[in-house]
Steps between C-alpha positions, in 0.01 A plus 500: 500500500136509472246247395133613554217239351197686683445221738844444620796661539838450452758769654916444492719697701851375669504131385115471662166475303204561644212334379191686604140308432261793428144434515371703827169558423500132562752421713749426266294146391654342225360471140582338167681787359694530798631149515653589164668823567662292845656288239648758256623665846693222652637351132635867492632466799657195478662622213650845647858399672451855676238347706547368836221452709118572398229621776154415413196722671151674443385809435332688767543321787377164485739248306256293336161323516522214288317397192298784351147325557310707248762343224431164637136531499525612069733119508820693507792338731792685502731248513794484219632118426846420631451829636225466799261717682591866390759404262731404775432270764622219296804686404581774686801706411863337480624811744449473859133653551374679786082539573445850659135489638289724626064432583422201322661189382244287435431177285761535191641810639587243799613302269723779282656542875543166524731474199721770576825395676444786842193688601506831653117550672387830650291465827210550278525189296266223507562127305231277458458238238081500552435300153342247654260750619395517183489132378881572356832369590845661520641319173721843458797336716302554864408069489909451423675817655308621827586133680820529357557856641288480858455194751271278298245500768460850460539495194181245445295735698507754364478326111195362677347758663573804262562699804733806478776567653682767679906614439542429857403137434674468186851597689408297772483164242765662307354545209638858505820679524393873617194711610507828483307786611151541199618672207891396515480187364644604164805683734571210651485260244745798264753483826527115491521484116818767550622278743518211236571670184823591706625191477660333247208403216623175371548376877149593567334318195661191589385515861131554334568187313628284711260553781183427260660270295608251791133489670503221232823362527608177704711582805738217380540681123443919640908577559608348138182692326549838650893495337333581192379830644749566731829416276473799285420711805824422619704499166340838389649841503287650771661223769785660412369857532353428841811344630688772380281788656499342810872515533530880395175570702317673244155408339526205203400632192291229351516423165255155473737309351 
């Protein structure tokens, strides 16, 4: 399946979409009409059963460079309610998502990163969240998620400063999972998606739930709360399935129920 809407993207193959932001000529910067197509992508993704783990990157080699300025100077902010920055930082995509970035991730691209569950990073990524360089702030999820995500230290500093920073840093706070040689990014991140998609698709959605979800829970309440994910994991027809294929040591064949 294909889903082009001239600024982004949308590509399924093998249980994986791949969401591809495509703006070049401008780094990929986000605009108005793009926020809306992100949310027609990821309510159709949500929707598809088929669809096990989503990869979001940019065009051309640089992931994406924030707010499209030239739209914000004409009073455009392309921000969708309920939705976020891009259509999606406030709700990113029920499936597990996984940023693959190459160049730049700066400002609400940081953010976009930020709001995926993995990040894949080439050598030639840079992050930087340098609103307040330009009398801004990071109200796309870098104020809530980057201290969240980093040592909050760091994390201040950089909100502070605006400086950029380097994939070597970024694994080094653990903010993320792989770099890569430049232009393999998108490789990577496809390899890692595999990896998941391989496993058995209700298990992994309730792993994605119960890890965000219990952030807010109480540590005296989080074992009771997470039964209401986890029971039907365990009562479903794929826990069977796995079982099963493990015994006759062949590969499950999933079925998501």
């Amino acid at each position: 399946m294909e889903m082009a809407m001239s600024e982004l993207n949308l590509e399924v193959v093998d249980h994986l979409a791949i969401l591809t932001i495509n703006r070049p000529e401008a780094r990929n910067a986000v605009t108005l009409a793009l926020s809306h197509s992100m949310v027609r992508a990821v309510d159709r993704i949500n929707a598809d059963p088929e669809i096990r783990v989503v990869i979001l990157t940019g065009a051309d080699g640089n992931f994406c460079a924030g707010m499209d300025l030239k739209g914000f100077l004409k009073g455009e902010l392309p921000r969708i309610d309920g939705r976020g920055f891009a259509g999606m930082t406030e709700a990113p995509p029920k499936k597990p998502i996984i940023a693959a970035v190459e160049g730049y991730a700066l400002g609400g691209g940081f953010e976009l990163a930020l709001a995926c569950d993995m990040i894949v990073a080439s050598e030639t990524a840079r992050f930087g969240l340098p609103e307040v360089k330009r009398g801004l702030v990071a109200r796309g999820g870098g104020l809530l998620r980057l201290p969240q995500q980093m040592p909050y230290r760091k994390a201040l500093e950089l909100l502070m400063t605006g400086r950029f920073m380097d994939s070597a840093e970024a694994e080094r706070f653990g903010l993320i999972n792989r770099i890569v040689p430049g232009g393999e990014a998108l490789t990577a991140a496809l390899e890692l998606a595999a990896e998941i998609a391989a496993n058995g698709p209700l298990a992994v959605a309730a792993v994605k739930e119960v890890v965000t979800r219990a952030q807010d829970w109480r540590s005296d309440e989080a074992f009771a709360l997470q039964r209401a994910y986890t029971d039907p994991v365990f009562a479903s027809e794929d826990a069977k399935e796995g079982a099963a294929a493990f015994a006759e040591k062949r590969t499950p064949e999933w079925k998501g129920r």
